[in-house]
C-alpha positions as CSV (number, residue, x, y, z in Angstrom):
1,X,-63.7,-50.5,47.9
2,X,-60.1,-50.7,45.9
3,X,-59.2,-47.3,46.8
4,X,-55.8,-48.5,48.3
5,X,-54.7,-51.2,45.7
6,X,-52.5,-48.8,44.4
7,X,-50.1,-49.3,47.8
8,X,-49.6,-53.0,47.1
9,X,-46.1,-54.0,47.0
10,X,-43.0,-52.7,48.4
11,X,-42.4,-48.8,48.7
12,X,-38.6,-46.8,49.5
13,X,-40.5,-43.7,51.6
14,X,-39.1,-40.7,52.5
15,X,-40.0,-38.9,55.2
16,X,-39.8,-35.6,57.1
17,X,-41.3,-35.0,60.1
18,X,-41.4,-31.9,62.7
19,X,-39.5,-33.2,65.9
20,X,-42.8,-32.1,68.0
21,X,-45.6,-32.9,66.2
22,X,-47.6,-29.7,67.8
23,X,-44.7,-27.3,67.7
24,X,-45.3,-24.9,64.7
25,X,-41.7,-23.5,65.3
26,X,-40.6,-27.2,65.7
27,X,-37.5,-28.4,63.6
28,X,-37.6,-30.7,60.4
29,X,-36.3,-34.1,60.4
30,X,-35.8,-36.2,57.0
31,X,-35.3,-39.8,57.6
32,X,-35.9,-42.8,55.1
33,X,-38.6,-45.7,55.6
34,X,-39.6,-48.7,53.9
35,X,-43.2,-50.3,53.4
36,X,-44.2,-53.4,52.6
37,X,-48.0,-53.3,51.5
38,X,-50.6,-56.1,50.9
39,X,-54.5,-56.5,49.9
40,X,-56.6,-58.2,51.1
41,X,-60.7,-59.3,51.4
42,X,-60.5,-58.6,47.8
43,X,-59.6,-54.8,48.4
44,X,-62.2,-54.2,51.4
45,X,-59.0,-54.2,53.5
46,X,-55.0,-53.3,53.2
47,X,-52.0,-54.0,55.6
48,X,-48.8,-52.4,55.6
49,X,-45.6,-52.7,57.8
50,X,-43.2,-49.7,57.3
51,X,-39.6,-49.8,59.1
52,X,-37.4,-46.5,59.5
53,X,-34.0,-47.8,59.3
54,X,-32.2,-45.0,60.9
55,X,-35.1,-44.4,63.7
56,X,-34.6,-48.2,64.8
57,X,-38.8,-48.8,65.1
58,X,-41.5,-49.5,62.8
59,X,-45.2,-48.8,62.4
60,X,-48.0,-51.0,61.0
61,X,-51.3,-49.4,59.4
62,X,-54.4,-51.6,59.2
63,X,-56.9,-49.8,56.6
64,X,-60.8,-51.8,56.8
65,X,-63.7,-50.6,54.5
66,X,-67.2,-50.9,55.2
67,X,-69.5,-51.0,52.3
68,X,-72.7,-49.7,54.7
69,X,-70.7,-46.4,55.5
70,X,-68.7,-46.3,52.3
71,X,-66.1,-45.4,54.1
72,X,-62.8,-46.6,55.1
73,X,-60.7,-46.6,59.0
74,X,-57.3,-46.6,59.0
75,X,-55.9,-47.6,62.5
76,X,-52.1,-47.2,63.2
77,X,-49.8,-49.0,65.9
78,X,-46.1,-48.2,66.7
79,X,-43.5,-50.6,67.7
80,X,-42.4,-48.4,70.3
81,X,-45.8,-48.2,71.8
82,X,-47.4,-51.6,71.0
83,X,-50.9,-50.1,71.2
84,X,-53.5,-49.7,68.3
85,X,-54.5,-46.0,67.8
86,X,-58.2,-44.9,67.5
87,X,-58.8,-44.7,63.7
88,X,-58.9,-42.1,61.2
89,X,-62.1,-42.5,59.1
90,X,-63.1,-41.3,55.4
91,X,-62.4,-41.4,51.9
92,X,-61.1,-41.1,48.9
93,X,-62.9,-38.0,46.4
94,X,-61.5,-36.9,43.0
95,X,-58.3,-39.0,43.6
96,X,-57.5,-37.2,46.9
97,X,-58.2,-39.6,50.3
98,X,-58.9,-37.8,53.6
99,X,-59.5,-39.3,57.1
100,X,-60.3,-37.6,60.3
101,X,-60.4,-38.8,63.8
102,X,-60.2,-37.8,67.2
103,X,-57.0,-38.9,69.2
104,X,-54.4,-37.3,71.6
105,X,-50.7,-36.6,71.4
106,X,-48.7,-36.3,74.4
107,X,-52.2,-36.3,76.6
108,X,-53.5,-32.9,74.4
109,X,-56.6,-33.7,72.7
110,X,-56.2,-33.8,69.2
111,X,-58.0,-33.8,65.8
112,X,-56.0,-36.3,63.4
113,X,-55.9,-35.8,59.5
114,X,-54.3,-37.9,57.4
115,X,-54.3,-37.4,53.5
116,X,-53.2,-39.8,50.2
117,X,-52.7,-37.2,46.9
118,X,-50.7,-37.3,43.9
119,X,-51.2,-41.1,43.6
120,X,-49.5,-42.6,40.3
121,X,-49.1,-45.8,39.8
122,X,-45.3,-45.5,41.0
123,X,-45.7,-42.5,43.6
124,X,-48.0,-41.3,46.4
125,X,-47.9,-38.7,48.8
126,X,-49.0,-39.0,52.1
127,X,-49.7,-36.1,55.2
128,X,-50.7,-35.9,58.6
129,X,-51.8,-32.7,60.3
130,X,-53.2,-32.5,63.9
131,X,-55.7,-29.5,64.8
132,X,-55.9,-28.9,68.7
133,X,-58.9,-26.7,67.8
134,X,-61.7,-28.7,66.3
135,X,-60.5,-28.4,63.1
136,X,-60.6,-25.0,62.7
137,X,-56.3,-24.7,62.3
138,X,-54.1,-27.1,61.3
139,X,-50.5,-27.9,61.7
140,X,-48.9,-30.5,59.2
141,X,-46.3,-32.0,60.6
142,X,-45.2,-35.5,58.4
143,X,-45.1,-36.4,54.9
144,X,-44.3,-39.2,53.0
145,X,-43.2,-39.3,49.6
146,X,-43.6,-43.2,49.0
147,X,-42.0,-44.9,45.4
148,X,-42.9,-47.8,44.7
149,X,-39.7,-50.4,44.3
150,X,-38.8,-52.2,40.9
C-alpha cells in the first residue's frame, strides 16, 4: 500500500513527448515540468500537481489503493480540460509499476499504459504508451525523467 511514497516531495521533471500522441512518425518535444507530491491515508493514496512552465497548463494525478483488489487507480485531470480521466489500474511488481485502462484520445478508442521504473530514492522514470489495438502494439509517446529537488 506505500508503493508511491517514494514521489513525496517536490520533483524538476523532464519531459519529452511526441506532438501526436498516436503518430508513430510524430515529432519529439522536450519541455520541463515541476511536481509537487504528497501522501496521504497513511500511503493508501498520493496527490500530485505538476505545472509545465513553458506549456502554460498543469495536470494533477490522484493515485487511490484498495487493499480488496491490491491494486492501485491512478486518475489524471488537465487544466486545459478540467475533466477527470477514466483510471489506469495496477501495480507495482519487482520494483516496476504498470497500469492499464481503457480511455480515448482525440475520440479513437484507446488502451492507456502508464509505467514507474528505475525508481531511486532521488530519480524515477515514468512512460505512457497508448495501443489502439487491444494491446497487442504499442506506441510510447511521453516520458518523464522526475529528480527529486534538494
Amino acid at each position: 500500500m506505500n508503493d508511491f511514497d517514494f514521489y513525496t516531495g517536490t520533483w524538476d521533471v523532464s519531459n519529452r513527448w511526441r506532438v501526436d500522441f498516436l503518430d508513430s512518425a510524430s515529432e519529439w518535444e522536450e519541455f520541463p515540468g515541476v511536481s509537487v507530491a504528497s501522501m496521504h491515508f497513511g500511503g493508501g493514496a498520493n496527490f500530485d500537481e505538476i505545472t509545465f512552465p513553458t506549456k502554460g497548463f498543469s495536470g494533477l494525478t490522484v493515485r487511490l489503493y484498495n487493499p480488496d483488489t491490491g491494486q492501485w487507480s491512478l486518475y489524471w485531470a488537465s487544466k486545459r480540460t478540467g475533466t477527470l480521466c477514466p483510471p489506469v489500474t495496477g501495480g507495482f511488481k519487482d520494483g516496476i509499476g504498470e497500469f492499464l485502462g481503457e480511455d480515448t484520445y482525440n475520440d479513437v478508442p484507446i488502451l492507456a499504459r502508464y509505467r514507474w521504473t528505475d525508481i531511486t530514492a532521488d530519480s524515477a522514470h515514468w512512460e505512457q504508451a497508448f495501443s489502439t489495438d487491444g494491446g497487442q502494439t504499442w506506441l510510447d509517446n511521453w516520458y518523464m525523467e522526475a529528480t527529486r529537488r534538494r
